[in-house]
C-alpha positions as CSV (number, residue, x, y, z in Angstrom):
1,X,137.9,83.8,92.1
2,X,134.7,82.2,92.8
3,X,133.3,84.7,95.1
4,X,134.4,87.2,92.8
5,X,132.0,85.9,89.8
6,X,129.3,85.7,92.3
7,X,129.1,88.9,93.7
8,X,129.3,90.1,89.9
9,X,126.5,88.5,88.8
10,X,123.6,90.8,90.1
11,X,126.1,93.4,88.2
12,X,125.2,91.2,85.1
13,X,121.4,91.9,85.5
14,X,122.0,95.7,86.0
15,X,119.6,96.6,83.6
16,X,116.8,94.1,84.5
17,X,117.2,94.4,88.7
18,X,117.0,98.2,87.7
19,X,113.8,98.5,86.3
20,X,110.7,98.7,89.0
21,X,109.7,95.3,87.8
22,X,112.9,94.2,88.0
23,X,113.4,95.3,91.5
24,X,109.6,93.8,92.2
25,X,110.3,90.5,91.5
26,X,113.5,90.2,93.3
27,X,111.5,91.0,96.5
28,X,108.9,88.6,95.5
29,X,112.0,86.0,95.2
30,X,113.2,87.0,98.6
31,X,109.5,86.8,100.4
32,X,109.1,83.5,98.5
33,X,112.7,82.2,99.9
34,X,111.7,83.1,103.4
35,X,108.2,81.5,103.6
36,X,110.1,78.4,102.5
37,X,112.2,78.5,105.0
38,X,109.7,79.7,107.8
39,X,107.3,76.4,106.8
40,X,110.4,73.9,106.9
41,X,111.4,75.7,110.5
42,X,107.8,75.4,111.3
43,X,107.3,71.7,110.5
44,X,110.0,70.8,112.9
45,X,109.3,72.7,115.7
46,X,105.4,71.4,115.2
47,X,107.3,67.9,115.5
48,X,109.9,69.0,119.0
49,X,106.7,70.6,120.2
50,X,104.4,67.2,119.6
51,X,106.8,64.5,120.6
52,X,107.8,66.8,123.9
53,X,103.8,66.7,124.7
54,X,103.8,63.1,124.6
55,X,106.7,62.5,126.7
56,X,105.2,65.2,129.5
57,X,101.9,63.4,129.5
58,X,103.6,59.9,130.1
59,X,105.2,61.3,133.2
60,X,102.5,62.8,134.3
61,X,100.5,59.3,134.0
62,X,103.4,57.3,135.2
63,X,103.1,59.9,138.5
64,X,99.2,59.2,139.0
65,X,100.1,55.5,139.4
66,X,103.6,56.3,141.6
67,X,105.8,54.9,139.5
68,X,107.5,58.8,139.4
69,X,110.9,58.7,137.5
70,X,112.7,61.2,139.4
């Protein structure tokens, strides 16, 4: 029943997703959605990317001075 009321809803907005305008800012809404998205996927791969550097360059010092984990 739910999924049935939510798939009617863009039928609600027939007239207004059917103008050009309409249709305009629902793209708008879906590139705005996406860069959202993209900058929160972004910020945590900044952070995997940063905290694997660090743990490379304390193995590579730790292998300068012998002291090799592996």
């Amino acid at each position: 029943m739910v999924v049935e009321s939510l798939t009617a809803v863009p039928l609600q907005f027939g007239g207004f997703l059917g103008s050009q305008l309409g249709q305009l800012l629902l793209v708008l809404v879906a590139i705005a959605v996406v860069i959202l998205v993209g900058r929160l996927v972004l910020k945590i791969a900044w952070r995997l990317v940063t905290i694997a550097a660090v743990i490379i360059g304390a193995l590579l010092l730790l292998s300068f001075f012998g002291l090799s984990p592996f």
